[in-house]
C-alpha positions as CSV (number, residue, x, y, z in Angstrom):
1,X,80.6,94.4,143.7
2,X,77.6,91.9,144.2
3,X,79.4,89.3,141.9
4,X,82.4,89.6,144.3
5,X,80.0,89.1,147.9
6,X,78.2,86.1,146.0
7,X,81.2,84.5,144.1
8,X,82.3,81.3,146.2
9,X,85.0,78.9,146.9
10,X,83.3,76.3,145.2
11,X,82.3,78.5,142.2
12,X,86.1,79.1,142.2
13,X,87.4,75.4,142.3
14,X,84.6,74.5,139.3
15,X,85.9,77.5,137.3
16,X,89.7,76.1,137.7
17,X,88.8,72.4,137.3
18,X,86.8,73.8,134.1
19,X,89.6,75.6,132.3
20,X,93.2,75.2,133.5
21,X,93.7,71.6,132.4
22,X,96.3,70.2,130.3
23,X,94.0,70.5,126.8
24,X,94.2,74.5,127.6
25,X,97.2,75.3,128.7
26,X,100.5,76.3,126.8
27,X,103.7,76.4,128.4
28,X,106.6,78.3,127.0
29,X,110.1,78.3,127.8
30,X,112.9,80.9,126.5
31,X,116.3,82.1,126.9
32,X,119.4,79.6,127.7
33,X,117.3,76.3,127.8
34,X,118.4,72.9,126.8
35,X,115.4,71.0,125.5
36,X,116.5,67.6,126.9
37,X,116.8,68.9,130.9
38,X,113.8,70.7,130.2
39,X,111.6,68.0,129.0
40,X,112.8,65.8,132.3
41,X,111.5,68.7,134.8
42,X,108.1,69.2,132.7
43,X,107.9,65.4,133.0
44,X,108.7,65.7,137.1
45,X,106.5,68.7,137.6
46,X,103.7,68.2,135.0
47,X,103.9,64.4,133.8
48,X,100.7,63.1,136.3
49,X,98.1,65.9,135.4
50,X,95.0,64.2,134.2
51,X,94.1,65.1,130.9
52,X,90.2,66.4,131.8
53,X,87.9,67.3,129.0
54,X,88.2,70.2,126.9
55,X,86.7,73.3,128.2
56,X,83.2,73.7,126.4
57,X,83.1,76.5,123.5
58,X,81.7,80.1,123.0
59,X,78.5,79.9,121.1
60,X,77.4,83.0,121.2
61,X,77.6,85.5,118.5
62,X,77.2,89.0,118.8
63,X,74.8,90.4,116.4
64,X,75.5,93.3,113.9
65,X,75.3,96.4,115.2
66,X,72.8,98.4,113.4
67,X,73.2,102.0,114.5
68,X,75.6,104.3,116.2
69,X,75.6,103.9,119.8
70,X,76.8,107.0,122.2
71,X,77.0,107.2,125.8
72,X,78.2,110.2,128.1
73,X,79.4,109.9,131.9
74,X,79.9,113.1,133.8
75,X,83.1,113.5,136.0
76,X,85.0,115.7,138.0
77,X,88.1,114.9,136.5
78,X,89.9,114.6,133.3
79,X,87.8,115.0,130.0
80,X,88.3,111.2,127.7
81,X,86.9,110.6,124.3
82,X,86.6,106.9,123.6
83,X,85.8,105.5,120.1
84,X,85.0,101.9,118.7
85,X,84.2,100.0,115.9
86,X,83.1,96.6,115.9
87,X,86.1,94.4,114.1
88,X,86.6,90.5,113.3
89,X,88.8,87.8,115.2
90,X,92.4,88.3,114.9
91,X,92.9,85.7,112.6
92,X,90.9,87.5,109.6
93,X,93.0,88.1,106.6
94,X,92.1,92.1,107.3
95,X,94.0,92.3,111.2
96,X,97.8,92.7,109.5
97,X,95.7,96.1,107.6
98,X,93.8,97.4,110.9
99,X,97.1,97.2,113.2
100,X,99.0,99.1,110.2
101,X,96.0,101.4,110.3
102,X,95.4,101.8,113.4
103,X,99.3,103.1,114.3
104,X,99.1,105.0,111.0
105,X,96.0,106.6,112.9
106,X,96.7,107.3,116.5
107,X,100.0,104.9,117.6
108,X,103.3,107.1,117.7
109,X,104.7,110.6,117.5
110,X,104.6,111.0,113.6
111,X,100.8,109.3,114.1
112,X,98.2,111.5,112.2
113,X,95.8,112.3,115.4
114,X,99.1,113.1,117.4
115,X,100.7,115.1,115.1
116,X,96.9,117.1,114.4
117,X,95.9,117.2,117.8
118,X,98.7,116.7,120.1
119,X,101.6,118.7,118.1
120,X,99.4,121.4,115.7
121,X,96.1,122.1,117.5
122,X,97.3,121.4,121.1
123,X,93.8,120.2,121.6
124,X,95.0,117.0,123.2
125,X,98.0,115.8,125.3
126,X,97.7,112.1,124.6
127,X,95.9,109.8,121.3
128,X,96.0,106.2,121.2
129,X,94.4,103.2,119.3
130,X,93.9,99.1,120.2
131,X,93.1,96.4,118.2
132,X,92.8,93.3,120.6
133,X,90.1,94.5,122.8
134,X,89.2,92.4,124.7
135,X,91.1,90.1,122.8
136,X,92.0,88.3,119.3
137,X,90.2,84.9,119.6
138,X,86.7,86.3,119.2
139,X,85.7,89.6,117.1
140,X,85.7,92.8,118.9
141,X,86.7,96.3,119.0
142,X,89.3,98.6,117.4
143,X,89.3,101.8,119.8
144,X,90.6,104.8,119.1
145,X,90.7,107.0,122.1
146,X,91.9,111.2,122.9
147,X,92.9,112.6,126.6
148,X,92.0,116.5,125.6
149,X,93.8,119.1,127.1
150,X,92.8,122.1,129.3
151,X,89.8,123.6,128.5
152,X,88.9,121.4,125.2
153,X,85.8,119.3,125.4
154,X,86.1,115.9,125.1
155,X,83.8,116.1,121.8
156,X,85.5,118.9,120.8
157,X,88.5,116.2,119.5
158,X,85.5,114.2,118.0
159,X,85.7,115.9,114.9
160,X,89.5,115.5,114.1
161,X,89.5,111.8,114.5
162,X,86.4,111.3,111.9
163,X,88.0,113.7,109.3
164,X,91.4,111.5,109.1
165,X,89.4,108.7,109.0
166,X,87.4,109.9,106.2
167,X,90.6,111.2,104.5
168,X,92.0,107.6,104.5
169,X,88.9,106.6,102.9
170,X,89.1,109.0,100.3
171,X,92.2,109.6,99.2
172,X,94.1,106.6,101.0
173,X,97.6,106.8,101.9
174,X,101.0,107.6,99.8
175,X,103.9,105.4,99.8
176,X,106.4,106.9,101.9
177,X,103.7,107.3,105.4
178,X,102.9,103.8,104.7
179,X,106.8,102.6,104.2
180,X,107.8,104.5,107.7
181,X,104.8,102.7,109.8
182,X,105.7,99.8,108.2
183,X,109.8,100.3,109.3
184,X,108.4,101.5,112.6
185,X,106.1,98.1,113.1
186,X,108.9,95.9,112.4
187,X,111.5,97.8,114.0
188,X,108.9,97.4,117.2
189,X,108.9,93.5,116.7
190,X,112.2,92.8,116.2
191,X,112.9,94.9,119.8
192,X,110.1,92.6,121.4
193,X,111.7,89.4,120.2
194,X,115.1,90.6,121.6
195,X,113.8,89.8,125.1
196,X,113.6,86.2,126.5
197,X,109.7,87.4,128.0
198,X,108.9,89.6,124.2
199,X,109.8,86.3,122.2
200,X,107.7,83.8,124.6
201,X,105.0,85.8,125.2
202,X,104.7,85.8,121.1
203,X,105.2,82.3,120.3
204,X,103.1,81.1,123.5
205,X,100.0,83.6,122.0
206,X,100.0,82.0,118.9
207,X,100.1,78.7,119.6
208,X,97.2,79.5,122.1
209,X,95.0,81.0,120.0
210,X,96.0,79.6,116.5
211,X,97.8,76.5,117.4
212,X,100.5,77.7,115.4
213,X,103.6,79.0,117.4
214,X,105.3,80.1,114.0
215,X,102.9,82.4,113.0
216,X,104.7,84.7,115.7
217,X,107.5,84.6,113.3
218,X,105.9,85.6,109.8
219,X,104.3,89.0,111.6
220,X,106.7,91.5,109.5
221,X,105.9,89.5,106.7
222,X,102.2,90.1,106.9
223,X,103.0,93.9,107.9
224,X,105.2,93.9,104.4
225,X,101.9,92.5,102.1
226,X,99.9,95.8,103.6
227,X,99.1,97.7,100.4
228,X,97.7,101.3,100.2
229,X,94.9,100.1,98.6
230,X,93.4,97.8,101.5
231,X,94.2,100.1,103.9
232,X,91.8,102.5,102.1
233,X,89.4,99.2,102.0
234,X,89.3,98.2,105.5
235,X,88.5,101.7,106.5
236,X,85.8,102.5,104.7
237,X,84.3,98.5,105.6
238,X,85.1,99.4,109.3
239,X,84.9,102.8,110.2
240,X,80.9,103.4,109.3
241,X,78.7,105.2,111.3
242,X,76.5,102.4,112.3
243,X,79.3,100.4,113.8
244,X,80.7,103.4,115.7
245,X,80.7,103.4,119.9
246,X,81.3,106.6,121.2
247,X,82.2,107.1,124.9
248,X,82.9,110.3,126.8
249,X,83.4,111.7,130.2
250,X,81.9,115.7,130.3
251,X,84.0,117.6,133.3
252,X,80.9,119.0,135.5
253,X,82.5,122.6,135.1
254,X,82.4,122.7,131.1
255,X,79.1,121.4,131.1
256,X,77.1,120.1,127.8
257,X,77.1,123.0,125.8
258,X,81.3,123.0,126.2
259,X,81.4,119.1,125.2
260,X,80.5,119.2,121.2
């Protein structure tokens, strides 16, 4: 709240004359378009913006984490279990594995945590998993996160998640799980590239980030190269215990002793 009371106008103005100049912007356009009218209305609209320098880099680097890091918040409310492990930049040769790992994980009905906790143990009523948080420029997190359900402890789902994980690692994946996360990936890009905003929003990110709007395009491709093998690789580099964040919110009725 105090940055809001102590942010001002010309904070604001310096922020915006900072970063949204031409060298940082990318402007997309899809659906019925014809390049030539389009380039005569960027050149009306956009044609006397002033270049201004390019916005000054991130030099800081977060050092390696070197032990487990835990932290509880107690709540009235709904029980949450949060996990996450410390990843690289979404332009690592390893993202393609951890987004087919990660919806292998916790991403979709036939998921393993949904099926184990949400279908079998009706220990949980939703399980989830990210990989661009906060985003994919910089490294950062792959979270993994479990909404119990009545009368389970948030910890009490702790467990499940670790043991898949470990399962991955030791015995890694057969061929037909890994062939229908793979058909349900693609199936899920070629339905966001059916929309004018899904094929944009795409092509605009890339170019962003990795000044490369056709690296939207070879996504399935990368999903396709996954193998078993560094699915099983990435896990066990990733999900150690000295790299693990765990976040959780203890109803005030269950209590500690109810929580693990």
């Amino acid at each position: 709240r105090s940055d809001l009371d102590n942010f001002t106008r010309e904070e604001a103005m310096e922020l915006y004359r900072e970063y949204y100049v031409p060298s940082n912007i990318v402007i997309g356009l899809a659906g019925d378009v014809d390049p030539e009218e389009a380039r005569k209305l960027a050149e009306k609209y956009f044609g006397d913006w002033e270049p201004g320098p390019d916005p000054p880099i991130v030099r800081t680097v977060e050092p390696t984490q070197r032990g487990q890091r835990r932290i509880a918040m107690r709540d009235p409310g709904q029980p949450f279990l949060l996990m996450g492990w410390h990843k690289p930049a979404g332009d690592h040769p390893d993202a393609p594995t951890l987004d087919v790992l990660t919806m292998m994980l916790a991403n979709g009905r036939s998921s393993r945590l949904h099926t184990r906790l949400v279908k079998d143990e009706k220990k949980a009523v939703a399980v989830g998993a990210i990989t661009q948080i906060p985003g994919e420029l910089y490294p950062g997190l792959v979270l993994t996160y479990v909404v119990p359900g009545k009368g389970v402890g948030a910890l009490e789902t702790e467990a499940a998640v670790l043991e898949e994980i470990q399962d991955i690692i030791d015995n890694g994946v057969d061929a037909d799980e890994l062939a229908g996360v793979k058909t349900r990936m693609k199936a899920d890009f070629v339905r966001q590239m059916r929309s004018n905003f899904g094929m944009v929003s795409g092509l605009v990110g890339e170019e962003l980030f990795w000044d490369d709007w056709s690296g939207a395009l070879g996504y399935p491709f990368e999903i396709d190269a996954v193998t078993s093998e560094d699915i099983q690789r990435v896990a066990a580099e990733t999900f150690i215990e000295s790299n693990l964040n765990v976040g959780y919110i203890i109803t005030e009725e269950e209590g500690e002793d109810n929580a693990s």
